[in-house]
C-alpha positions in Angstrom: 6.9 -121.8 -239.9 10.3 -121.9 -240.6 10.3 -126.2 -240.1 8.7 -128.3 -242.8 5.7 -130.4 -241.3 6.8 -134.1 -241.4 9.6 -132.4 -238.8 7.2 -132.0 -236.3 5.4 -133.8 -233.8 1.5 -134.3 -233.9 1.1 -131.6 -230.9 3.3 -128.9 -232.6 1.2 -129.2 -235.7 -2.1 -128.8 -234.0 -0.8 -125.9 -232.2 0.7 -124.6 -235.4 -3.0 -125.0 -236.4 -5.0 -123.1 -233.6 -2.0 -120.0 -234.4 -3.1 -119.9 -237.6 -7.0 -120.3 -236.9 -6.6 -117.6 -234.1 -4.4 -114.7 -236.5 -7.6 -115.7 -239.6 -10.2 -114.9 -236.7 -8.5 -111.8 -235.4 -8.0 -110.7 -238.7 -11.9 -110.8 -239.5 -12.7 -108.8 -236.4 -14.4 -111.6 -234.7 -14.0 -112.4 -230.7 -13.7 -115.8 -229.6 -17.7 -115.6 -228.7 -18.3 -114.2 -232.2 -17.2 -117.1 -233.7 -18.3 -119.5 -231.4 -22.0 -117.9 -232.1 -21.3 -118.4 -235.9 -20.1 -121.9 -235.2 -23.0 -123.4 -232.8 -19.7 -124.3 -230.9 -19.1 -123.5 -227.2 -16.7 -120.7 -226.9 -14.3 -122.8 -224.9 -14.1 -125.0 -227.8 -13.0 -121.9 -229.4 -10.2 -121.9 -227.3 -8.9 -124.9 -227.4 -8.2 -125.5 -230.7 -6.6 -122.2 -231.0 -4.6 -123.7 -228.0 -3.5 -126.6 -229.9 -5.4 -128.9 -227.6 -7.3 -132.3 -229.4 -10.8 -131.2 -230.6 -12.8 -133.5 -232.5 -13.1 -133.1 -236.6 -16.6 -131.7 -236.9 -15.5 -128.8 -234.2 -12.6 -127.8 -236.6 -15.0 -128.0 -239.8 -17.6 -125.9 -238.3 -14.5 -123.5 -237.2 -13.3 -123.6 -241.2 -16.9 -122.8 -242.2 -17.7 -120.2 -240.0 -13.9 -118.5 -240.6 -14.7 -118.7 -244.8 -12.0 -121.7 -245.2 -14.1 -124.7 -246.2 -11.9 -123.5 -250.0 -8.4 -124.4 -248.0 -10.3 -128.2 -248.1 -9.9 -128.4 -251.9 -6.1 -127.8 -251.8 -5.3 -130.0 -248.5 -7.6 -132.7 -250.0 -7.6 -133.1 -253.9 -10.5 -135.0 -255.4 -9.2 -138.2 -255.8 -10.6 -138.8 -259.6 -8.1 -135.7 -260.4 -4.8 -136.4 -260.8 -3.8 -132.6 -259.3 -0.9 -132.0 -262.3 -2.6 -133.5 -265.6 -6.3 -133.0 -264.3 -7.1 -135.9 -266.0 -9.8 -138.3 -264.8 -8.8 -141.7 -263.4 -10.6 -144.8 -262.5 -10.8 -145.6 -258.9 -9.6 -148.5 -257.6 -12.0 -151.6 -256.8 -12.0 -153.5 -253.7 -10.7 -156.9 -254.4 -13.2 -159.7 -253.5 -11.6 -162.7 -252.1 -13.3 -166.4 -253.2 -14.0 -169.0 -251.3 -11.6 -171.9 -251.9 -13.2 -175.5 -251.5 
């Protein structure tokens, strides 16, 4: 992808997406009806996300797990107590309770 992804529109990142899930499913040998057997997921779920088209969040996590990507979750989503250069540990933050003037 030649663009960087804040250049692009919601629906060209999705389908950028279901590209990329497709070419890591082809690569492991596995027809659309292999992973949708690996999955619990219909295989025309399958095919739509590799069409780009909106699937819900627990489709596309059973599509990482069953496609060995669940790893790819670490880097797209750092633990939030890590601070991803230092590694050091960092208090989170503490909802602020508002009090009842009278």
């Amino acid at each position: 992808m030649k663009s960087t992804w804040y250049e692009l529109t919601d629906a060209a990142i999705v389908s950028d997406m279901g590209q990329r899930l497709r070419q890591v499913r082809l690569t492991a040998s596995l027809t659309q009806q292999n992973l949708a057997e690996l999955t619990g997921l219909h295989r025309t779920t399958i095919r739509d996300i590799e069409l780009g088209k909106p699937v819900n969040v627990l489709s596309l996590l059973a599509v990482f797990r069953g496609l060995g990507l669940l790893e790819a979750l670490d880097t797209a989503l750092p633990h939030p107590l890590r601070h991803p250069v230092s590694g050091s540990r960092k208090a989170l933050r503490q909802r602020v309770k508002q009090t009842k003037k009278t």
